[in-house]
N, C-alpha and C positions, 0 to 999 in steps of 0.2 A: 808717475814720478816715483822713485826709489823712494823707501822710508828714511833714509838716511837723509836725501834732498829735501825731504818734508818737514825734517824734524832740523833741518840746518834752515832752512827759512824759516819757522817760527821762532828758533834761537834769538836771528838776525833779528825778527821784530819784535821780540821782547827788549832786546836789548835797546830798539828801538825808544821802545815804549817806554823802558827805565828812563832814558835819557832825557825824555822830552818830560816825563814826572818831577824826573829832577829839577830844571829848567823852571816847571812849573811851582816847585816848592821855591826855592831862592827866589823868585816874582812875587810870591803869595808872600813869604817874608818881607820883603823891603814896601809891600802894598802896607801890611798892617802896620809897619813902622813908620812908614812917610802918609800913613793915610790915604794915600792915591784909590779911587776909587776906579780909575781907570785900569789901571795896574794889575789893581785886585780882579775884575771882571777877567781882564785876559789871561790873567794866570790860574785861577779856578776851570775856566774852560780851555786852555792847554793842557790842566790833567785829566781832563776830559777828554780830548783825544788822543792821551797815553791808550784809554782804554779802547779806544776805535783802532785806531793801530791793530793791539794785541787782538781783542777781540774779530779782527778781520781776516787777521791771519791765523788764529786759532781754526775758526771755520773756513777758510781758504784751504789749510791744512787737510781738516779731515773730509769736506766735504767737495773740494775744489770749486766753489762759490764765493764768490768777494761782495756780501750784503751792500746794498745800496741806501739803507736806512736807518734809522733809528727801531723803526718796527721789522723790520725783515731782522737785525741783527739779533731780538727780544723773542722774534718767533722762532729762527732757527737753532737757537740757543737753547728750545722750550723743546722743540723740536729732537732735537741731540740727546735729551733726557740728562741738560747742564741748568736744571732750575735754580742751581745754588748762586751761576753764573749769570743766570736772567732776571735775577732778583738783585744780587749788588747792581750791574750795568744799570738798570731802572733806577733806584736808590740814588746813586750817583749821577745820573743825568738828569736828575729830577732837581737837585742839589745844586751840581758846578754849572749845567748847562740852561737850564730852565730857567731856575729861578736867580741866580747868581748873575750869568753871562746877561739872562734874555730881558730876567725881570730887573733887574739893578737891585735885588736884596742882600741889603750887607751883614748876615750873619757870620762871621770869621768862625765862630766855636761850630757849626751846622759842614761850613764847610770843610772845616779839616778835619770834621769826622766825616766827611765824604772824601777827601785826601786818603786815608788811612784804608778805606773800601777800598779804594785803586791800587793800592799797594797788596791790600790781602787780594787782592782780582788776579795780580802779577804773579804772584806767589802760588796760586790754585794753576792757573795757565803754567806756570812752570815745569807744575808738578805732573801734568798732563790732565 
């Protein structure tokens, strides 16, 4: 694939990824406002897979592999020599997905500094 195509499909799923970050911030707002606990799980790990999105097509990109896991995604990330990238992804799955989504822990202040990861994560992928 041309660099051109490479770097037009990680665009694409960044932009992706923004959209669905967004999506997941206005949910995480109206959770902590109405209290919804349901609300709040699904939208913590909606911005959780902003970063599977991006993250997928990052190493899709460079490596033409589409990770299949959580671990494959943390190894090949370690792998690329993007430890800066395999240490938020962790961080943040540890946060919106684990303990948020999986455990029902309602920390609102823990996860929106896991919010704010996802956003600097965007921002790093961006930048290349």
């Amino acid at each position: 694939m041309s660099s051109e195509l490479v770097e037009g499909a990680l665009d694409s799923a960044l932009s992706t990824a923004e959209e669905i970050l967004n999506y997941a911030e206005e949910e995480f707002e109206k959770a902590l406002r109405t209290k919804d606990m349901l609300l709040y799980r699904n939208a913590v790990d909606k911005a959780f897979l902003s970063i599977i999105v991006a993250v997928n097509s990052y190493i899709s990109c460079k490596l033409g592999i589409t990770p299949k896991s959580h671990s494959e995604r943390r190894s090949v990330l370690r792998k690329i020599d993007r430890e800066d990238l395999r240490a938020l992804y962790s961080d943040a799955m540890r946060t919106l997905h684990d303990e948020a989504f999986y455990e029902g822990v309602y920390n609102p202040e823990e996860a929106e500094y896991a919010i704010t990861l996802v956003k600097k994560m965007l921002e790093q992928l961006k930048k290349g």
